[in-house]
N, C-alpha and C positions, 0 to 999 in steps of 0.2 A: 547325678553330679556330672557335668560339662568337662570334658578332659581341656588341657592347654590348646590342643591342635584347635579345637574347637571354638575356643574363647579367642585366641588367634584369629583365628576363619571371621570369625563375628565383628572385629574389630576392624578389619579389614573390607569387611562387606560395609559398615556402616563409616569407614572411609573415604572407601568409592563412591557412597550417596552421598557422601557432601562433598566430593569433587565435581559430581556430575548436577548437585542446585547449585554451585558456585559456575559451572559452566555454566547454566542454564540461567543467571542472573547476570552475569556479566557478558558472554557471548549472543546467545538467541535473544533475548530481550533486545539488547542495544541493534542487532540485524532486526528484529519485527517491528522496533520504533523506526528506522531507517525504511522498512519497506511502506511503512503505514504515512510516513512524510511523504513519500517519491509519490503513492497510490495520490494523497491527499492533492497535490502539485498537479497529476494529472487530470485528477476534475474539475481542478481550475481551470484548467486548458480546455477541457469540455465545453464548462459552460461558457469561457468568452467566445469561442465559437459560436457555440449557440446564438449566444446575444447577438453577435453579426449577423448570423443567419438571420436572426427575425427581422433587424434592422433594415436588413435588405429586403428582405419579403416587404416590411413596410411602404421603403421606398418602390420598390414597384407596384406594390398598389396605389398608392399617391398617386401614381403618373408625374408627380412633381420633380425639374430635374433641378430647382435647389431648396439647399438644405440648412436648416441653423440649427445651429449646435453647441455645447460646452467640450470643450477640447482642455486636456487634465495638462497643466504643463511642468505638472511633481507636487509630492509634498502636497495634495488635495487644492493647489489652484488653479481654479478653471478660468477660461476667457470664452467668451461669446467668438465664436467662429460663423462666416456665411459660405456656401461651398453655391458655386454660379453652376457646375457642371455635376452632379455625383453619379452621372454613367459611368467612369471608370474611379476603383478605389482601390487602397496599397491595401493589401492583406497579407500579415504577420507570417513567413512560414515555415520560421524555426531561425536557429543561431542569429539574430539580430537583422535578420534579412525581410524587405519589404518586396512584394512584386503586385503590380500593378493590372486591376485585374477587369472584366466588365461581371455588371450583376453574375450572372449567368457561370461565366468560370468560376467567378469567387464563392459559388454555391455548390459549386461542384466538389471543388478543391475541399470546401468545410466539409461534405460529408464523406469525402476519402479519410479526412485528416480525425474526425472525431469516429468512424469507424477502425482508423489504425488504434489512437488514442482508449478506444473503447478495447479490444481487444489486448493493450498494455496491461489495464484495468483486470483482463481478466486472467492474467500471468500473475498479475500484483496480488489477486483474492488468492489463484493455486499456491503461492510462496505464503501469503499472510497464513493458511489455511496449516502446509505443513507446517509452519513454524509451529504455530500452536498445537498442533498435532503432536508435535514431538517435545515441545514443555509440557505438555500433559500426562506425557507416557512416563516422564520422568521428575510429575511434579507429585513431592508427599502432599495428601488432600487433608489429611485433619492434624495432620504436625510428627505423625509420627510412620509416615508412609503407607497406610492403611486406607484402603479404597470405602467413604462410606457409607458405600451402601452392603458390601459385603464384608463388612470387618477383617479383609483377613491382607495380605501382604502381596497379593496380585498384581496391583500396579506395578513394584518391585521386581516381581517375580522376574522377568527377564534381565534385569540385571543383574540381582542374583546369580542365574545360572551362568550369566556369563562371566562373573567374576569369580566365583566356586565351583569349577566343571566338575570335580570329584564327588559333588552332591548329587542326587539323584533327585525328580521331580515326584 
């Protein structure tokens, strides 16, 4: 038979576990869908690079210095554009700012800018990575905190201890 202290202790332990999946659903989740948008946002940013990149490659294999094109003018309406010169072109490069560039810098530029971009990427996976790391350590896996493949109370376990130090392992 289980003394008071103990039924206490118990009560307490399985109140901290639902403090810590009520943190764990309202705090880390809402931070992992935030870092999984921003990561998302920055591939965009890849690949329209990209696509410049090749655009450009294009045009200088062409040899051709003009150009027609559909130009987006919002809301998916395009208008037939002819460009008489496309040696020099405005390349997007960050806060709403255009700078005017030739093939050559403008290639440059892209592969500084999707190598910074690529290494964002990989700050974005290290946080995606703890985040989930740390919802797993403190997520109950079959409903009642038992890890399983070991049926026993291990995932736990470190909470546990740190919420009952008087208990021994």
């Amino acid at each position: 038979m289980s003394s008071p202290d103990e039924a206490n202790a118990n009560a307490n332990v399985e109140e901290k576990i639902l403090q810590y999946e009520k943190f764990i659903s309202d705090v880390m989740r809402r931070d992992l869908e935030r870092v999984l948008e921003q990561r998302d946002s920055v591939y965009e940013k890849i690949s329209q690079y990209l696509q410049l990149k090749n655009t450009i490659q294009s045009l200088q294999d062409s040899g051709s210095q003009q150009l027609k094109t559909d130009v987006d003018l919002g809301c998916n309406f395009y208008v037939q554009a002819e460009v008489e010169d496309s040696s020099r072109i405005f390349v997007a490069v960050g806060y709403g700012f255009f700078v005017e560039m030739t093939h050559e810098e403008a290639l440059r530029f892209i592969d500084k800018k999707t190598n910074q971009l690529t290494a964002v990427c990989g700050s974005c996976r290290d946080c995606q990575t703890s985040q989930r790391a740390e919802e797993e350590k403190f997520t109950r896996r079959d409903g009642r905190g038992e890890d399983e493949t070991s049926g026993d109370r291990s995932v736990l376990e470190p909470v546990v201890q740190s919420l009952n130090p008087s208990s021994s392992p």
